[in-house]
C-alpha positions as CSV (number, residue, x, y, z in Angstrom):
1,X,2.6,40.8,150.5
2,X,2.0,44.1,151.6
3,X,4.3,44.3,154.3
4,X,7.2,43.0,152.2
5,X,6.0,46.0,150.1
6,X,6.6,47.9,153.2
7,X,10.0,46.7,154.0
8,X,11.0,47.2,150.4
9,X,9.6,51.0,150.1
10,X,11.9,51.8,153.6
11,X,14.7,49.8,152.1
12,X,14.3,52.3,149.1
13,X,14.1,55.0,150.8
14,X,16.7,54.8,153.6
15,X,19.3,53.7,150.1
16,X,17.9,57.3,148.8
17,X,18.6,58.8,152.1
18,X,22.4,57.3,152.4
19,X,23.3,58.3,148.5
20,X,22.5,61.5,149.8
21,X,24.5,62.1,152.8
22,X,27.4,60.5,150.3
23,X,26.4,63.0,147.6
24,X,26.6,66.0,150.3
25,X,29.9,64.8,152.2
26,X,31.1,65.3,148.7
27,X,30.0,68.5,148.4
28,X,27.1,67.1,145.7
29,X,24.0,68.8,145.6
30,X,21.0,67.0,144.3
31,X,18.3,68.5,141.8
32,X,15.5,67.2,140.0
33,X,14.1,69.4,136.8
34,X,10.3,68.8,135.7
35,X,9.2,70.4,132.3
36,X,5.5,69.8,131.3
37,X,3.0,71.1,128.6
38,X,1.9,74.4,129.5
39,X,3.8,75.1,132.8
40,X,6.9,76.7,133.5
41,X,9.6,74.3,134.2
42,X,10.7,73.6,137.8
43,X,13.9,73.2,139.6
44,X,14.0,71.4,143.0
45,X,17.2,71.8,144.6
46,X,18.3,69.5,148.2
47,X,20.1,71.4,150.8
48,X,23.6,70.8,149.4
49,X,22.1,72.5,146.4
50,X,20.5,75.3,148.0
51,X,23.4,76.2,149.8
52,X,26.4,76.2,147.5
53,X,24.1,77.7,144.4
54,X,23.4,80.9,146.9
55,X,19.6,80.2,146.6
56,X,17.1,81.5,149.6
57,X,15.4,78.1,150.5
58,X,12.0,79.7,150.4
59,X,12.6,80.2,146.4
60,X,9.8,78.1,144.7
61,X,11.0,76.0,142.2
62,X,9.7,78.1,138.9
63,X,11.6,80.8,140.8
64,X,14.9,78.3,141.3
65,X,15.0,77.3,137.6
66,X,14.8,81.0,136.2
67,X,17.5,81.8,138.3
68,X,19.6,78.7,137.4
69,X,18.9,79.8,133.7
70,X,19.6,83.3,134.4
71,X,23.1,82.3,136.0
72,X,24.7,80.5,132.8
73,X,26.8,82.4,131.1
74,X,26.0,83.2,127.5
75,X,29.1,81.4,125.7
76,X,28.1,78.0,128.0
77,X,24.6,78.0,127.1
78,X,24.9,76.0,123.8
79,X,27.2,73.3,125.9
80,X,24.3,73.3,128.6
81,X,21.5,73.1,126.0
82,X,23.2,70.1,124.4
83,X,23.8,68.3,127.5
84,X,20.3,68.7,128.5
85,X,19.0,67.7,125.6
86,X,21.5,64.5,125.7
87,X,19.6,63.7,128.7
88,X,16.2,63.9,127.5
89,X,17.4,61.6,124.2
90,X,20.1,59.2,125.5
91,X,19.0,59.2,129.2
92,X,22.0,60.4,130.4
93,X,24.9,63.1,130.3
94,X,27.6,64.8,132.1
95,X,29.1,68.4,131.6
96,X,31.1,71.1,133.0
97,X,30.5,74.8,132.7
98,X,30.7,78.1,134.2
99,X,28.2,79.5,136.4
100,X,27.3,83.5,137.7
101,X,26.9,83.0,141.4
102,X,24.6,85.9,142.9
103,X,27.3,86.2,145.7
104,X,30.9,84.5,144.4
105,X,30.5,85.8,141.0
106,X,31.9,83.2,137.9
107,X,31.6,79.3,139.9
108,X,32.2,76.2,137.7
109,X,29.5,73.5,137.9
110,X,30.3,69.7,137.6
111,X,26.3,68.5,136.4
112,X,25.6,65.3,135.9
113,X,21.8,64.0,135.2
114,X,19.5,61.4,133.7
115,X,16.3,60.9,132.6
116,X,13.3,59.7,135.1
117,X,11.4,57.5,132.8
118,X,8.8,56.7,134.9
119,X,7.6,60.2,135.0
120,X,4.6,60.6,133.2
121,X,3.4,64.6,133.0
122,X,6.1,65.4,131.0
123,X,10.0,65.5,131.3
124,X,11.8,64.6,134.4
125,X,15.6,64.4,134.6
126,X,17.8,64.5,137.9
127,X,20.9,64.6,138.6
128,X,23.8,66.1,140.9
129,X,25.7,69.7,140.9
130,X,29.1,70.0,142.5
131,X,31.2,73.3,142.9
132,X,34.7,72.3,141.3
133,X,35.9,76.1,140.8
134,X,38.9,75.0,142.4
135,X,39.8,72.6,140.6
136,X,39.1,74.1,137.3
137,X,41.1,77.4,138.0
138,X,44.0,75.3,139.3
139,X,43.3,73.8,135.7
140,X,43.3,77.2,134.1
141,X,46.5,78.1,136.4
142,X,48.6,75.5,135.3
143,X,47.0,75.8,131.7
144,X,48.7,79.1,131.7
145,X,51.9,78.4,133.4
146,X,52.4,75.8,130.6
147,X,51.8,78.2,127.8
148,X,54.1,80.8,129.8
149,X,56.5,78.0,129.6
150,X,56.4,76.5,126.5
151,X,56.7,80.0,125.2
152,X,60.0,80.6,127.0
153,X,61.0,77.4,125.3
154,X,60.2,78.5,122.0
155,X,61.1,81.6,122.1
156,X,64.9,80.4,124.1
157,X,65.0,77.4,121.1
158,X,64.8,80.5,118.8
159,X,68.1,82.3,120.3
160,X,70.1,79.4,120.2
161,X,71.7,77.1,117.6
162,X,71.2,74.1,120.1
163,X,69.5,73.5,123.3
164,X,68.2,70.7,125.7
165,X,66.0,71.0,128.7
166,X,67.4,69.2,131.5
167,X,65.1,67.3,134.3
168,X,67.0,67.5,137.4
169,X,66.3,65.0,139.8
170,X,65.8,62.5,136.7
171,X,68.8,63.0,135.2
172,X,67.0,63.3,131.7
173,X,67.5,65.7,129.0
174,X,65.4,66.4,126.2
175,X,66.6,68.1,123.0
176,X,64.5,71.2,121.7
177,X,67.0,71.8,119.2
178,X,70.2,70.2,117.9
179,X,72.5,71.1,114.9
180,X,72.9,68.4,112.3
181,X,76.5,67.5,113.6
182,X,75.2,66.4,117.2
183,X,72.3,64.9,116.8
184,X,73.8,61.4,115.6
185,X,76.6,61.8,118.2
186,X,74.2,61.8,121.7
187,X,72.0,59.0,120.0
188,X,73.3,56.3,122.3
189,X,73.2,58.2,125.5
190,X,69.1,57.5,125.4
191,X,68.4,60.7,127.3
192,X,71.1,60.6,130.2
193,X,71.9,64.1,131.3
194,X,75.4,63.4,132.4
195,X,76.4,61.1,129.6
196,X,75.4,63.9,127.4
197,X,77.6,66.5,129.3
198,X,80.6,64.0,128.9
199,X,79.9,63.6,125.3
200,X,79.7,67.4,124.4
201,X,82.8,68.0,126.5
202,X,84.5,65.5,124.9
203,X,83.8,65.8,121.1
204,X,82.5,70.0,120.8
205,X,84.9,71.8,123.5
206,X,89.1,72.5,122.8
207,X,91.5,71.0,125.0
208,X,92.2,73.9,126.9
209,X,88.8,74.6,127.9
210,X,87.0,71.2,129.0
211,X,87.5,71.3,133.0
212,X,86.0,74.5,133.3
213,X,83.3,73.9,131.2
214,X,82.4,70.3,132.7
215,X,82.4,72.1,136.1
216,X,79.9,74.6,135.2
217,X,77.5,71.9,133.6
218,X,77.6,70.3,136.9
219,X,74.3,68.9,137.2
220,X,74.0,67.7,140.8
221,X,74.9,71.1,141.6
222,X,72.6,73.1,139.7
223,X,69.5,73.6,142.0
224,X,71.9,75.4,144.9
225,X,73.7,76.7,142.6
226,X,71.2,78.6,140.7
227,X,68.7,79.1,143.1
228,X,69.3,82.7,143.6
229,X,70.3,83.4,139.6
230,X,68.1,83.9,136.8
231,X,70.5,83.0,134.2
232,X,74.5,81.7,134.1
233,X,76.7,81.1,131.2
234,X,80.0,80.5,130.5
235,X,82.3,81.2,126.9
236,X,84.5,78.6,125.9
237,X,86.2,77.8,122.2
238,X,84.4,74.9,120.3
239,X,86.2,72.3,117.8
240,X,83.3,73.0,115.6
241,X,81.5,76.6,115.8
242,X,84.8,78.7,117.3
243,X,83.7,80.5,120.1
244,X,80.3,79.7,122.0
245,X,78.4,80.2,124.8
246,X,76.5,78.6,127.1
247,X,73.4,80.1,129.0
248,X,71.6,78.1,132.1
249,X,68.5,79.5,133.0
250,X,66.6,78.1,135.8
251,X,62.7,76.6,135.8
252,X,61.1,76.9,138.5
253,X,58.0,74.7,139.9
254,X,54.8,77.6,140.4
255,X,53.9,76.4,144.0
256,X,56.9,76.0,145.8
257,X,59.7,78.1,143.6
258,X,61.8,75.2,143.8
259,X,64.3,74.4,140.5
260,X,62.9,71.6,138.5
261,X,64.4,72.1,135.2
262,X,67.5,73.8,133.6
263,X,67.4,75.0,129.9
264,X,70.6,74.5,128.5
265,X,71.5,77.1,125.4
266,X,74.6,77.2,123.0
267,X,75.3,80.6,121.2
268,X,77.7,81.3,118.6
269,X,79.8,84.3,119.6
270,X,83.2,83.7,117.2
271,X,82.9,86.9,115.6
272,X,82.1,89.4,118.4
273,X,84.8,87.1,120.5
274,X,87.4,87.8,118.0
275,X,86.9,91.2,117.7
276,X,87.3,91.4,121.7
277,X,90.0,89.2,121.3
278,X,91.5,91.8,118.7
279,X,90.9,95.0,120.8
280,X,92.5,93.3,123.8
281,X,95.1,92.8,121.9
282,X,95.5,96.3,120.0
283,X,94.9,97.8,123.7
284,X,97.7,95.4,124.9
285,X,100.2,96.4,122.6
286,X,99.2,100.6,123.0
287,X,100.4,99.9,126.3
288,X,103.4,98.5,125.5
289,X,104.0,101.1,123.0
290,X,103.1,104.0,125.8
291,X,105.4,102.2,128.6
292,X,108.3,102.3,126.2
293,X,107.2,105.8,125.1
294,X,107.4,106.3,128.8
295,X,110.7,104.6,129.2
296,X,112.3,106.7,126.4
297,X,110.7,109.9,127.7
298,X,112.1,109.2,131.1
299,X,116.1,107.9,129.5
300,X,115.6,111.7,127.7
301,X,114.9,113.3,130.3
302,X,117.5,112.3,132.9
303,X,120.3,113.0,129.8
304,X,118.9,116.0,129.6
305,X,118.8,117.0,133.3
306,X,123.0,116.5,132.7
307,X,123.3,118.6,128.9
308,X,121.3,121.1,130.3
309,X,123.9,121.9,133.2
310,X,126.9,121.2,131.5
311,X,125.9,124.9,129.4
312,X,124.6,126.3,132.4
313,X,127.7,125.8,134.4
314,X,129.9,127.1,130.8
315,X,128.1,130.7,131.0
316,X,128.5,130.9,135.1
317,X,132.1,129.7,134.4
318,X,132.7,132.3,131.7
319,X,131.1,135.2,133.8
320,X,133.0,134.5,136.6
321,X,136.1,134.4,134.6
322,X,135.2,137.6,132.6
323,X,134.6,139.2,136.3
324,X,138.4,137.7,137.2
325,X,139.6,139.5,134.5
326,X,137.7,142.9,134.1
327,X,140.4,144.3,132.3
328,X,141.3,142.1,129.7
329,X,138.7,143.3,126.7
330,X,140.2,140.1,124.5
331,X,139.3,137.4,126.6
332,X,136.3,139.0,127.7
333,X,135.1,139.2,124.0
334,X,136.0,135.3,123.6
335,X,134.3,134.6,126.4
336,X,131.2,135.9,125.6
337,X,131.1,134.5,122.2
338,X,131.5,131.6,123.8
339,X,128.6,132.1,126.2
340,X,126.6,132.9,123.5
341,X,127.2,129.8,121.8
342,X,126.4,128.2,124.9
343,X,123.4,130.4,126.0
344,X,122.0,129.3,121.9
345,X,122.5,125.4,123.0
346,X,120.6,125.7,126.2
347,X,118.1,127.0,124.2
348,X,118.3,124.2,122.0
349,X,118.0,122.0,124.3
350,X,115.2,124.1,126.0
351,X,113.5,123.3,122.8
352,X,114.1,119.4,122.8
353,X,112.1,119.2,125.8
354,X,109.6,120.9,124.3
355,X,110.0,118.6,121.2
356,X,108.7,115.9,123.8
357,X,105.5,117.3,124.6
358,X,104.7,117.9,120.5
359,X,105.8,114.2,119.9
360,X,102.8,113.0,122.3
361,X,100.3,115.0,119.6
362,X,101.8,114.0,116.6
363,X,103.1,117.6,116.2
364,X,106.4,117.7,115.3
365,X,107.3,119.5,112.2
366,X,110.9,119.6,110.5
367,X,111.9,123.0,109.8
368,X,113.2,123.1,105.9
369,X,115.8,127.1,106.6
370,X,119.3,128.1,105.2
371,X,121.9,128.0,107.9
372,X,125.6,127.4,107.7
373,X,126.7,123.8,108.8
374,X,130.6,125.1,109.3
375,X,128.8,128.1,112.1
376,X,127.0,125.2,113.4
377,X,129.3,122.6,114.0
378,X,132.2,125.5,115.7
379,X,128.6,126.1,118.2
380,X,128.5,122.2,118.5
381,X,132.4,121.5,119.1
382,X,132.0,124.8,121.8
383,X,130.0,123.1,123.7
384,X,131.8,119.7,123.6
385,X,134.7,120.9,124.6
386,X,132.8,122.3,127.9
387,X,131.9,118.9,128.1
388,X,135.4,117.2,127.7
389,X,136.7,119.8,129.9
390,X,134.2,118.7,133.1
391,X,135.2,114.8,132.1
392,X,138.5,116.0,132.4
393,X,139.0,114.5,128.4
394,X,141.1,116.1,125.7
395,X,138.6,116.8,122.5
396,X,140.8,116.3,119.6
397,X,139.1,117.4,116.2
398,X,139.8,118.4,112.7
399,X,139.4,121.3,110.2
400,X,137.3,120.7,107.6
401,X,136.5,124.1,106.7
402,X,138.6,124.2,103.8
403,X,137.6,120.9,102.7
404,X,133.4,122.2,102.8
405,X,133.2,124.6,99.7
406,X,129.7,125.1,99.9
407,X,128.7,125.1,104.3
408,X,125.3,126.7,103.5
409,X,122.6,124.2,103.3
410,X,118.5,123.9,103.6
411,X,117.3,121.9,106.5
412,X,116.4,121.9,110.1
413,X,119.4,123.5,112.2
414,X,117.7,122.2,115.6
415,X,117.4,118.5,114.6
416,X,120.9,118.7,113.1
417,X,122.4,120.1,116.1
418,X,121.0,117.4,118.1
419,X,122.7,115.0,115.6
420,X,126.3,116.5,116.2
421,X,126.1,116.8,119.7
422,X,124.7,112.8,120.5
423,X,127.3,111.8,118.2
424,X,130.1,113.7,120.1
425,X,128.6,112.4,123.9
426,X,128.8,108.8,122.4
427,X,131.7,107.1,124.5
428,X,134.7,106.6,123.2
429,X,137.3,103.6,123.2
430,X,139.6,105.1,125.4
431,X,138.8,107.2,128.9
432,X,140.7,110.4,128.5
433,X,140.8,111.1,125.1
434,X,138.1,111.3,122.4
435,X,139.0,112.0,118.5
436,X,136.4,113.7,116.0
């Protein structure tokens, strides 16, 4: 009987001895905590324990449980309290908590323990202590990436009047929000990304603007495609909201940076597009307006290049004649009468050109003066016939001078010089002989 004793105590212990070396593998250190009536409590720590709690193995076990104690951080002490406690009244318990390491700093502990009934000094519970700090600030990593995330959603959902988040490699989207009109419209596309796209296309986007827009919601494409972006979009006209547009921003998985997801954002833009639409438009037709300004200017000027001569050549024509005939005081005189006239319709025409410059500042200003229409229209009809005479045309006019009773008038002698004269360059019916 004793030797089957025997047998069973190294059986026991040999068990106790494997559950160890499975414990440690694991990274498990063993402990056992003994708490009796007038004695300090004691913490026996293994090897495993010892080594990954930072505690000098010739620490005695009073010395091991103050600093186990010590090490818990204040706002984990009621969780650890309550777990020990949990141990001592239900026999067993389980907690995580956080842990100041005297080398590491902050650790997280994994504790398990039970109650050792068979102890009978006191309390006895034992139990196992593993290091999962990695694990729990991988936890805390993705924790915050998660927030970080759902914050983008929320705060993307807010900008636009609909969006979806699109799963790429599933082909699944999921609405985060939707205006009344669509929601009923996608219902039988139970989540299917590109069943969606041909749906929106179809019923939300003009005519005019559908390939474009199904190209840039190409879905197979988006994870090359956007790999290098942080944002896309694209402006199209809707059958519903006018002009929208759509924004693709990229989500990206935290370990490897590769595209996961795509949010997908519609924004109304109808007013700010149609008030670029209407400066576009008010640009395009200033430069029409300035090309034909342009035109004009550049008709004027050549005419002018030719009036301008035909005056100039009159006065060298009249001094050379007056030089021909020094001697003849009555031709002379007429001459230079006439050269006056001519010398005062160059200057007029001196003055158109200038005209032009005024009309590009808004500038030009009628001039409200006597003068005497009959003086003016001899000045005019002067200067035609200089004209006529280099055509080689006969200029046949009238005499209304004693039909005008009253030739002084108010107005702007310039503008009505100009008048005259374009009237009496206008071509005629016939190609030698022009009547006025």
């Amino acid at each position: 009987m004793q030797k089957k004793n025997s047998l069973l105590q190294i059986g026991k212990m040999g068990y106790e001895r494997d559950l160890r070396d499975i414990f440690g593998s694991a990274g498990m250190g063993i402990w056992t905590i003994e708490m009796s009536d007038n004695e300090k409590p004691r913490l026996y720590y293994n090897e495993v324990a010892m080594d990954f709690m930072g505690l000098d193995p010739d620490t005695s076990p009073e010395e091991q449980y103050d600093i186990w104690l010590a090490g818990v951080l204040p706002t984990a002490m009621e969780s650890v309290n309550a777990s020990v406690d949990e141990m001592i009244q239900k026999g067993k318990s389980e907690n995580t908590y956080p842990w100041m390491h005297p080398k590491r700093g902050i650790i997280y502990i994994r504790c398990g323990g039970t109650l050792d009934p068979s102890y009978k000094d006191g309390i006895r519970i034992q139990g196992y202590h593993q290091d999962v700090t990695q694990h729990i600030l991988k936890l805390e990593r993705q924790k915050v990436s998660l927030e970080a995330q759902n914050a983008r959603v929320n705060a993307f959902s807010s900008i636009y009047f609909a969006a979806w988040e699109i799963d790429i490699f599933k082909n699944r989207v999921q609405p985060l929000c939707e205006p009344d009109f669509a929601k009923d419209v996608f219902q039988d596309a139970k989540g299917d990304a590109l069943v969606i796209r041909d749906i929106f296309v179809r019923k939300f986007v003009c005519e005019s603007y559908r390939e474009p827009v199904k190209r840039f919601l190409n879905i197979q494409k988006f994870a090359t495609r956007l790999q290098d972006k942080q944002v896309e979009s694209i402006e199209y006209e809707g059958t519903k909201n006018g002009w929208c547009r759509i924004v693709i921003v990229p989500e990206r998985n935290m370990n490897n940076d590769v595209i996961t997801h795509v949010l997908i954002g519609i924004q109304n833009i109808d007013q700010e597009k149609r008030q670029e639409l209407e400066r576009k438009k008010k640009l395009e037709l200033a430069l029409a307006e300035a090309k034909c300004a342009n035109a004009a200017k550049s008709v004027f000027l050549s005419r002018m290049s030719h009036d301008i001569r035909t005056p100039l050549n009159g006065i060298i024509g009249l001094i050379e004649l007056n030089q021909r005939h020094y001697d003849d005081q009555e031709l002379i005189e007429a001459n230079n009468e006439k050269a006056k006239v001519a010398a005062n319709h160059l200057c007029s025409l001196l003055n158109d050109v200038l005209e032009i410059s005024k009309l590009d500042d808004q500038n030009v200003s009628l001039a409200h003066e006597p003068f005497n229409i009959l003086e003016l229209a001899a000045e005019v009809l002067t200067i035609a016939e200089m004209r006529a005479t280099e055509a080689g045309i006969q200029l046949i006019h009238g005499n209304c001078q004693e039909k005008l009773v009253e030739p002084y008038v108010y107005g702007s002698p310039l503008h009505v010089r100009q008048i005259f004269s374009i009237l009496l360059t206008m071509p005629s019916n016939t190609t030698n002989r022009a009547e006025v």
